[in-house]
KOLVOVEX-166886 format. One record per residue (C-alpha): x, y, z; residue in three letters; residue number from 0; chain. Coordinates in steps of 0.25 Angstrom, whole numbers, plus 2048, in hexadecimal, padded with zeros to 3 digits. Layout:
<atoms>
@xx->X	yy->Y	zz->Z	resn->Ala	resi->NUM	chain->A
...
</atoms>
This chain:
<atoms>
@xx->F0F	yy->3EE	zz->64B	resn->Unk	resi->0	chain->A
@xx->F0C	yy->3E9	zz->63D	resn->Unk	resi->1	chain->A
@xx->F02	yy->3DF	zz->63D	resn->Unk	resi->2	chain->A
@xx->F0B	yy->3D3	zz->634	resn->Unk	resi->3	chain->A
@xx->F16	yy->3D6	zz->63F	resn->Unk	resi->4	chain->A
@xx->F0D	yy->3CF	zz->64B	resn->Unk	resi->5	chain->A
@xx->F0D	yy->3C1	zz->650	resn->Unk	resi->6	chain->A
@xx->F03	yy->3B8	zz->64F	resn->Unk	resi->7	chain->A
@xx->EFF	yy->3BA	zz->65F	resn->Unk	resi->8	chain->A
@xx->F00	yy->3CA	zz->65C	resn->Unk	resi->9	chain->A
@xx->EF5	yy->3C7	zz->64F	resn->Unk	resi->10	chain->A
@xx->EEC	yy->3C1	zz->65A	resn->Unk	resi->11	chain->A
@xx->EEC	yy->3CC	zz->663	resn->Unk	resi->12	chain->A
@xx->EEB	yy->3D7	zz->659	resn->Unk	resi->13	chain->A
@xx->EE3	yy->3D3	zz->64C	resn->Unk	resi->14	chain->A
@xx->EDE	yy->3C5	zz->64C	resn->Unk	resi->15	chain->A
@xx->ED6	yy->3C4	zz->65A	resn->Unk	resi->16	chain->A
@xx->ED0	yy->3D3	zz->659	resn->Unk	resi->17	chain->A
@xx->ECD	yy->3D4	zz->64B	resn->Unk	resi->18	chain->A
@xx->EC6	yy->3C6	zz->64D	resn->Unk	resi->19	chain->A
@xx->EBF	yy->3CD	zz->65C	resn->Unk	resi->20	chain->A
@xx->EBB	yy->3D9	zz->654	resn->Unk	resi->21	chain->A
@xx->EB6	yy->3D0	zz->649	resn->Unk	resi->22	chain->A
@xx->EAC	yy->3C7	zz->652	resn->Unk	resi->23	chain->A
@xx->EA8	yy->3D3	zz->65B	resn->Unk	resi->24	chain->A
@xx->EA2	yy->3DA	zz->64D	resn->Unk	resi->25	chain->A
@xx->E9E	yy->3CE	zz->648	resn->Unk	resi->26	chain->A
@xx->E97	yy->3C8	zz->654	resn->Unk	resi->27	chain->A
@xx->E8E	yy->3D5	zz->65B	resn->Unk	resi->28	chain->A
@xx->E86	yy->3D6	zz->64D	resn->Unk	resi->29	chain->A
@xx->E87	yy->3C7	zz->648	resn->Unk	resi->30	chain->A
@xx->E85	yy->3C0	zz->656	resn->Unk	resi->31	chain->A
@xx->E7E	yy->3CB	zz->65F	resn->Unk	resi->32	chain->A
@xx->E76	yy->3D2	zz->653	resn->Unk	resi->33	chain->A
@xx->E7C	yy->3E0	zz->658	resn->Unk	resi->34	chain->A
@xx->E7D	yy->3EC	zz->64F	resn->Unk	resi->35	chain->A
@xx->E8C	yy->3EE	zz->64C	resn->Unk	resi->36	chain->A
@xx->E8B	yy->3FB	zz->655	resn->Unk	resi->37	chain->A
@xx->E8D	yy->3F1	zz->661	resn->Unk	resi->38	chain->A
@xx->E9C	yy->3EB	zz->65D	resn->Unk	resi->39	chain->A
@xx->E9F	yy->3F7	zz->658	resn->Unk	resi->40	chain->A
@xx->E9C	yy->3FD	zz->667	resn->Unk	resi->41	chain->A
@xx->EA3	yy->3F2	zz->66E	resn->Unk	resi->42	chain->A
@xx->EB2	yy->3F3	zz->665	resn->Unk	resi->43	chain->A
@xx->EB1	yy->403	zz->664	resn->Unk	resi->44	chain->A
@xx->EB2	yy->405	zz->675	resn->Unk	resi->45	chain->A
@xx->EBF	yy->3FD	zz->677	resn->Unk	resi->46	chain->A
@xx->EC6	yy->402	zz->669	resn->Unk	resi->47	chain->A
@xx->EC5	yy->40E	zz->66F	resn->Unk	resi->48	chain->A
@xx->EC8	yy->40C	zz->67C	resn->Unk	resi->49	chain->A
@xx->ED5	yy->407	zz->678	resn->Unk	resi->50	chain->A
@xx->ED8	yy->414	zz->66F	resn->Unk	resi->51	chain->A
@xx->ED3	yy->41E	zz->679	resn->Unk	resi->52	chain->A
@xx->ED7	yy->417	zz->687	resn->Unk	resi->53	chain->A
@xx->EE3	yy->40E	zz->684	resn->Unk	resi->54	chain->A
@xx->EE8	yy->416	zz->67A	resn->Unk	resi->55	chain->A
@xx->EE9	yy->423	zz->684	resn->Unk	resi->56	chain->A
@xx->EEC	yy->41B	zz->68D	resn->Unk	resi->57	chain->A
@xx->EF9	yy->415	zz->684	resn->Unk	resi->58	chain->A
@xx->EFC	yy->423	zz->680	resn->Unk	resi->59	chain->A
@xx->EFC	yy->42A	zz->68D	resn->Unk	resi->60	chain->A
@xx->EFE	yy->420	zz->699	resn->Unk	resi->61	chain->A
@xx->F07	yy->416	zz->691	resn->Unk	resi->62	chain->A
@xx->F00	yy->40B	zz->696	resn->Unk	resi->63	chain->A
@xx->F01	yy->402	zz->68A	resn->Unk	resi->64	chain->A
@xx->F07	yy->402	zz->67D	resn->Unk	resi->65	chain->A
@xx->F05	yy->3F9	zz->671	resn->Unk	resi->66	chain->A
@xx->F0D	yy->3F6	zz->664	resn->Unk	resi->67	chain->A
@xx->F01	yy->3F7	zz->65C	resn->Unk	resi->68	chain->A
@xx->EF7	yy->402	zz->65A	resn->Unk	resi->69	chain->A
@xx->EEE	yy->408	zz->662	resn->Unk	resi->70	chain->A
@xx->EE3	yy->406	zz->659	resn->Unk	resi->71	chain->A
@xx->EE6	yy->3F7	zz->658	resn->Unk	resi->72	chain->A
@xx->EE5	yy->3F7	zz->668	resn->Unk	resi->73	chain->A
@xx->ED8	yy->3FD	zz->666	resn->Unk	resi->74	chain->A
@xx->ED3	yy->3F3	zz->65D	resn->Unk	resi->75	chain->A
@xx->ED9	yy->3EA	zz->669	resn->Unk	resi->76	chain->A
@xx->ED1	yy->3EF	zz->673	resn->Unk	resi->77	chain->A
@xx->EC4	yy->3ED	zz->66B	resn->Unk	resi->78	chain->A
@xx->EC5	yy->3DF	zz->664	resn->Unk	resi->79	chain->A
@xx->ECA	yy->3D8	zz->671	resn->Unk	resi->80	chain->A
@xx->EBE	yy->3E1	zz->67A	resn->Unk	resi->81	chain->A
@xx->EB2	yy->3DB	zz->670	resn->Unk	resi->82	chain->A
@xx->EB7	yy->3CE	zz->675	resn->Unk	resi->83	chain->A
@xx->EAF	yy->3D1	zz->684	resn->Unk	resi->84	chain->A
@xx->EA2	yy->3D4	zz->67D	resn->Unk	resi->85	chain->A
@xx->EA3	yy->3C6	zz->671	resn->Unk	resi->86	chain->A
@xx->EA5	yy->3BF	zz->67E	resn->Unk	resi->87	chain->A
@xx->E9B	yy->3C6	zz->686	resn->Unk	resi->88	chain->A
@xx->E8F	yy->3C7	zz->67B	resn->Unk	resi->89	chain->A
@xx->E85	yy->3C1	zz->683	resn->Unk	resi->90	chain->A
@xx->E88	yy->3CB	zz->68E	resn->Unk	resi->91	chain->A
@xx->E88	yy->3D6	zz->684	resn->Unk	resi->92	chain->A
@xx->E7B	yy->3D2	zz->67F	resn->Unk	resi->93	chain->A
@xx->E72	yy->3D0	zz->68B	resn->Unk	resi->94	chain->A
@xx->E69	yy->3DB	zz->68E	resn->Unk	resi->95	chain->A
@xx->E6F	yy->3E6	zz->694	resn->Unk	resi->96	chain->A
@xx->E6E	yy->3E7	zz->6A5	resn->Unk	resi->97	chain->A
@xx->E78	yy->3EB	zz->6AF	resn->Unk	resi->98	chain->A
@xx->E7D	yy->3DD	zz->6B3	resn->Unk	resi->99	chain->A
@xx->E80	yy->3DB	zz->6A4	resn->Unk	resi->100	chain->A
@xx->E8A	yy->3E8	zz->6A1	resn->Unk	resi->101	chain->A
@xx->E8F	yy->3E3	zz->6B0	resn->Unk	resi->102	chain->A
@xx->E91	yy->3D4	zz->6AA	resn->Unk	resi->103	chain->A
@xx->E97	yy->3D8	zz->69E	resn->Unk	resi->104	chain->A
@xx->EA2	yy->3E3	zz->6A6	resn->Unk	resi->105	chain->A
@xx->EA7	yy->3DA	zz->6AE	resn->Unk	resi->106	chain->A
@xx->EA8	yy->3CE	zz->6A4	resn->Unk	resi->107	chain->A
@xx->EAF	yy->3D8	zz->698	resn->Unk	resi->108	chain->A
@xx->EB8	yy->3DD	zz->6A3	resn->Unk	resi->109	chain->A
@xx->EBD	yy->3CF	zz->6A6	resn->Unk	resi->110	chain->A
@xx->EBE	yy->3CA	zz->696	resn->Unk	resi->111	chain->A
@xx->EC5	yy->3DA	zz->693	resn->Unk	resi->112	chain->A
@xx->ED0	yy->3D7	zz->69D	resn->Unk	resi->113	chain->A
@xx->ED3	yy->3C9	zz->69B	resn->Unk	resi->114	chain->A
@xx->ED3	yy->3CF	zz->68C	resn->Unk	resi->115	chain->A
@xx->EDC	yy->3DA	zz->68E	resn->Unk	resi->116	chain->A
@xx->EE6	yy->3D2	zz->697	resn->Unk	resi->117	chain->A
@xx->EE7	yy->3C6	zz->68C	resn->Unk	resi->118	chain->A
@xx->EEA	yy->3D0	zz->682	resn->Unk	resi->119	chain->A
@xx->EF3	yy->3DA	zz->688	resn->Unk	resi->120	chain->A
@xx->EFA	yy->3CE	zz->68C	resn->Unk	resi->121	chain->A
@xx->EFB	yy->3C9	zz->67F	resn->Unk	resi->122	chain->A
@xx->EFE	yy->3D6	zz->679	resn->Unk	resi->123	chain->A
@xx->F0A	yy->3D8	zz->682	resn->Unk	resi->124	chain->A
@xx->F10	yy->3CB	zz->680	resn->Unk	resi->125	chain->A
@xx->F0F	yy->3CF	zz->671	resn->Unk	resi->126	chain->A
@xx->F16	yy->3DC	zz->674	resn->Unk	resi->127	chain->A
@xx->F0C	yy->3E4	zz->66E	resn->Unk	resi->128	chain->A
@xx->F08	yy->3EA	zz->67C	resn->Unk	resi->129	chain->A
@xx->F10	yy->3F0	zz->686	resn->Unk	resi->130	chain->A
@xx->F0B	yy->3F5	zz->695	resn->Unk	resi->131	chain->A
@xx->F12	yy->3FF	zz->69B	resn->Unk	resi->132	chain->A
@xx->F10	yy->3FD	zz->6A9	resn->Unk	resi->133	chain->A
@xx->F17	yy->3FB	zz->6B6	resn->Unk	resi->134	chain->A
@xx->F13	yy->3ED	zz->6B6	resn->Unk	resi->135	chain->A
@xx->F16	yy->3EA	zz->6AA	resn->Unk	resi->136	chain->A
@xx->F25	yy->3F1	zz->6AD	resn->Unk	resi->137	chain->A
@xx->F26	yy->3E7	zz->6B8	resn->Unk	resi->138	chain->A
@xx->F28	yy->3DC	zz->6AD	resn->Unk	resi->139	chain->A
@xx->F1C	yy->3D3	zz->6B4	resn->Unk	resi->140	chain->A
@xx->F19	yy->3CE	zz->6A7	resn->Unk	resi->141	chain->A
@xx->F0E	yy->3CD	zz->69D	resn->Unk	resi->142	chain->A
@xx->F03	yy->3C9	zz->6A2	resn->Unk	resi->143	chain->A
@xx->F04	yy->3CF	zz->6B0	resn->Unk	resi->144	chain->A
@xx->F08	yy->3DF	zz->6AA	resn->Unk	resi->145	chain->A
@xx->EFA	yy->3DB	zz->6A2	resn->Unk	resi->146	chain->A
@xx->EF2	yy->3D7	zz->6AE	resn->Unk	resi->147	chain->A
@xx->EF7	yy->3E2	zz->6B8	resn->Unk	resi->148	chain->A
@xx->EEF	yy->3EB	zz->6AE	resn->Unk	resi->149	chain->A
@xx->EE6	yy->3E2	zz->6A5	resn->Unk	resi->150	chain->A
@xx->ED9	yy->3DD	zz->6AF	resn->Unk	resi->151	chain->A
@xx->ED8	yy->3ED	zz->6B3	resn->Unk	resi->152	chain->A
@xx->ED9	yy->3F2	zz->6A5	resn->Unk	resi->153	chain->A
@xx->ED2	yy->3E9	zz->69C	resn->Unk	resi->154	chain->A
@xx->EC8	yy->3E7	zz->6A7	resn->Unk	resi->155	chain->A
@xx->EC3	yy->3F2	zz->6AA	resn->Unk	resi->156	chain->A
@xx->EC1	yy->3F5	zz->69B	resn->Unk	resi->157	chain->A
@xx->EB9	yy->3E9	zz->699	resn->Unk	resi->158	chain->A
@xx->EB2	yy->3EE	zz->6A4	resn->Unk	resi->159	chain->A
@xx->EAE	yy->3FA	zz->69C	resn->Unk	resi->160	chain->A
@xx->EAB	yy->3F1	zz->691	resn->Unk	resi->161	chain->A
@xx->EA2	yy->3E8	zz->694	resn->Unk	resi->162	chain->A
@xx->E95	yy->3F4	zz->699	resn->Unk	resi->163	chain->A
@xx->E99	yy->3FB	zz->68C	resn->Unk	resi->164	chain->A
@xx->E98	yy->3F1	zz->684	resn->Unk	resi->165	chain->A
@xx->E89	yy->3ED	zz->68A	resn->Unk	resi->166	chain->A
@xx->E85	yy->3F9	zz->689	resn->Unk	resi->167	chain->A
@xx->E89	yy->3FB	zz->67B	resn->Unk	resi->168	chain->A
@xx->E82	yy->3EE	zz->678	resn->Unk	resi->169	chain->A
@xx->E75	yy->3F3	zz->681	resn->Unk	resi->170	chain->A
@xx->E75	yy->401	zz->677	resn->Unk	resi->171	chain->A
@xx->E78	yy->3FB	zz->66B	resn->Unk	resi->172	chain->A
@xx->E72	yy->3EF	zz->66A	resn->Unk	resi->173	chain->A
@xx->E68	yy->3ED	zz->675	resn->Unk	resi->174	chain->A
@xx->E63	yy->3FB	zz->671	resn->Unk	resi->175	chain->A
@xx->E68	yy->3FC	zz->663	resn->Unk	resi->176	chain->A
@xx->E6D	yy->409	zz->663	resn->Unk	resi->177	chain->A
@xx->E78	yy->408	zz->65B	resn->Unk	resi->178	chain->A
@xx->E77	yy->418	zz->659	resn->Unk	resi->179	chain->A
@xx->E7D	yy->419	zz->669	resn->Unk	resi->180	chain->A
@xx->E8B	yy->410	zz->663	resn->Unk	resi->181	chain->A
@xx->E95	yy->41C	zz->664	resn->Unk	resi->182	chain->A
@xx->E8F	yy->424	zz->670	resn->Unk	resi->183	chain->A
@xx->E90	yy->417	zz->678	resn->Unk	resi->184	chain->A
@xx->E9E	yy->416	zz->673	resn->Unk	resi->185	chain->A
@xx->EA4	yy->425	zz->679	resn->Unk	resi->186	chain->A
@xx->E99	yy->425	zz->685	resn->Unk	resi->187	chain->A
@xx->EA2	yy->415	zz->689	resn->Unk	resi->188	chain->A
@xx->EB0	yy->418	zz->683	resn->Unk	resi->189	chain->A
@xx->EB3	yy->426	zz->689	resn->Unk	resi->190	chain->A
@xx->EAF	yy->421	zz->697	resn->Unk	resi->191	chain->A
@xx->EB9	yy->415	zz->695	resn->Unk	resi->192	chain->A
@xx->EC5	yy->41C	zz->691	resn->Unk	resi->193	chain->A
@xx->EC2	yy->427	zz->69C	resn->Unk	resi->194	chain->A
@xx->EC3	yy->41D	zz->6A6	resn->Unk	resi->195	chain->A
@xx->ECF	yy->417	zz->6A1	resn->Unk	resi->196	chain->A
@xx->ED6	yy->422	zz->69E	resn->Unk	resi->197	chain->A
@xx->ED4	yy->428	zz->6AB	resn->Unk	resi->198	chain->A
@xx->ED7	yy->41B	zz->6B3	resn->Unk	resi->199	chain->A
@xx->EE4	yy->41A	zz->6AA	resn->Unk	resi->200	chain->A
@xx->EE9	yy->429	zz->6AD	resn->Unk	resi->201	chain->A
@xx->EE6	yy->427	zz->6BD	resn->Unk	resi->202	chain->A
@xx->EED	yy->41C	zz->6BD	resn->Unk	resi->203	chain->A
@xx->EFA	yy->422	zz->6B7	resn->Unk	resi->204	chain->A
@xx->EFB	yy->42F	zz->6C0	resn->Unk	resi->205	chain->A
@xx->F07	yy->42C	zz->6CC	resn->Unk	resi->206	chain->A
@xx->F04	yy->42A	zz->6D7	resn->Unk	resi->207	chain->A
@xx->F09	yy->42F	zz->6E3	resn->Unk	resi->208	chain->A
@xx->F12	yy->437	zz->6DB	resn->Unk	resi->209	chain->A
@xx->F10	yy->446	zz->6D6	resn->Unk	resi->210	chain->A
@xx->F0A	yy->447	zz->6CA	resn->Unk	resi->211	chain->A
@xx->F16	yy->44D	zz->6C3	resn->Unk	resi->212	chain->A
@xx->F15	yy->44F	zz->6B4	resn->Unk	resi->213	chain->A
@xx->F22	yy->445	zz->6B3	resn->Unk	resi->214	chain->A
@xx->F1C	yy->43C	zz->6BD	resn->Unk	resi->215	chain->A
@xx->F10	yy->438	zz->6B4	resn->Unk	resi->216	chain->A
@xx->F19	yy->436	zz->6A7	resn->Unk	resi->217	chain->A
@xx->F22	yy->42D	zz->6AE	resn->Unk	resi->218	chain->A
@xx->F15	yy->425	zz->6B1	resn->Unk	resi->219	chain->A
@xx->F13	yy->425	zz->6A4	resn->Unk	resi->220	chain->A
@xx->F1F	yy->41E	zz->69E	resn->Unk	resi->221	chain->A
@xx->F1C	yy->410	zz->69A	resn->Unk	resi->222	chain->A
@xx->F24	yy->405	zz->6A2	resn->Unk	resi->223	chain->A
@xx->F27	yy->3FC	zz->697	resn->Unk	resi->224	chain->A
@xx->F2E	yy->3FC	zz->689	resn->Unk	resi->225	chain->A
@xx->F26	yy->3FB	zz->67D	resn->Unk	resi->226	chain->A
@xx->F1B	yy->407	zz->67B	resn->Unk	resi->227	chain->A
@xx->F15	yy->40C	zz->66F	resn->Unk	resi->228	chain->A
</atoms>
């Protein structure tokens, strides 16, 4: 989709609010906070790729999603609109690290991730640049319900993930200051998301009560609505 071709709503969505997210998230860590760029980078970098390894298989094998823009630009989704739970949670973020802190802060970017997700999946399907193959989204319940049916799970567990992950980064690269531990701490969280995703994603499209024949699985795997990329 060619970026002069979008409507205004579409510009919101796409440019205007996540270049603006990105913007204040670099801008606030080191500004505000006093933190070493290391810390935003950390933040942005898990869910970019998450959305590159785990939605992108996930749209390429289980056609579960498809969009009318890039997979990239999903990516660059996925990580403006995640460094919103954090700029709302800085005071969270930045209290000493404890047990009952990293438990504060899953359940709290759990809630703002799925009410996240669900607005802009919404939006995003209303604007046609997202389509859900489901069964519940071939029942023609509408928007907002074929989002829910999936949304709270989804987006929630991942803000779930996020919210430890991100206090952890904070406890090692700025309560600590090893800035040095940035990319171990990226592959030591990101491959353990994905895994769990991936596998919950390929349970979850083996028949059941059926016999696992090879054709059986494909038939699973066609998508139930018009529209994929």
């Amino acid at each position: 989709m060619k970026k002069n071709a979008m409507n205004p709503v579409q510009q919101r969505l796409l440019w205007i609010v996540p270049s603006l997210l990105i913007a204040v998230h670099f801008l606030y860590w080191p500004l505000v906070r006093g933190t070493s760029v290391a810390f935003p980078v950390f933040v942005a970098v898990i869910p970019f790729l998450f959305g590159l390894l785990m939605v992108g298989t996930a749209v390429r094998i289980w056609r579960l999603w498809s969009w009318t823009i890039p997979m990239p630009h999903v990516c660059f989704l996925w990580a403006s609109y995640t460094t919103l739970g954090p700029l709302v949670l800085n005071d969270t973020i930045s209290m000493p690290f404890s047990a009952m802190g990293v438990v504060k802060m899953s359940l709290l970017t759990g809630f703002i991730s799925a009410v996240t997700g669900t607005v802009i999946d919404t939006i995003s399907m209303d604007e046609r640049l997202l389509t859900v193959h489901s069964r519940v989204a071939a029942t023609g319940v509408g928007t907002v319900k074929t989002v829910i049916s999936y949304s709270f799970l989804f987006f929630g567990a991942f803000g779930l993930f996020i919210g430890p992950i991100t206090k952890v980064g904070h406890y090692y690269l700025v309560e600590l200051g090893d800035a040095s531990r940035i990319w171990l701490l990226i592959v030591l969280t990101i491959v353990p998301i994905c895994a769990l995703f991936l596998a919950y994603f390929a349970i979850a499209s083996v028949p059941r009560g059926e016999a696992a024949a090879p054709g059986a699985l494909a038939a699973k795997q066609q998508p139930d609505s018009a529209g994929s990329s």
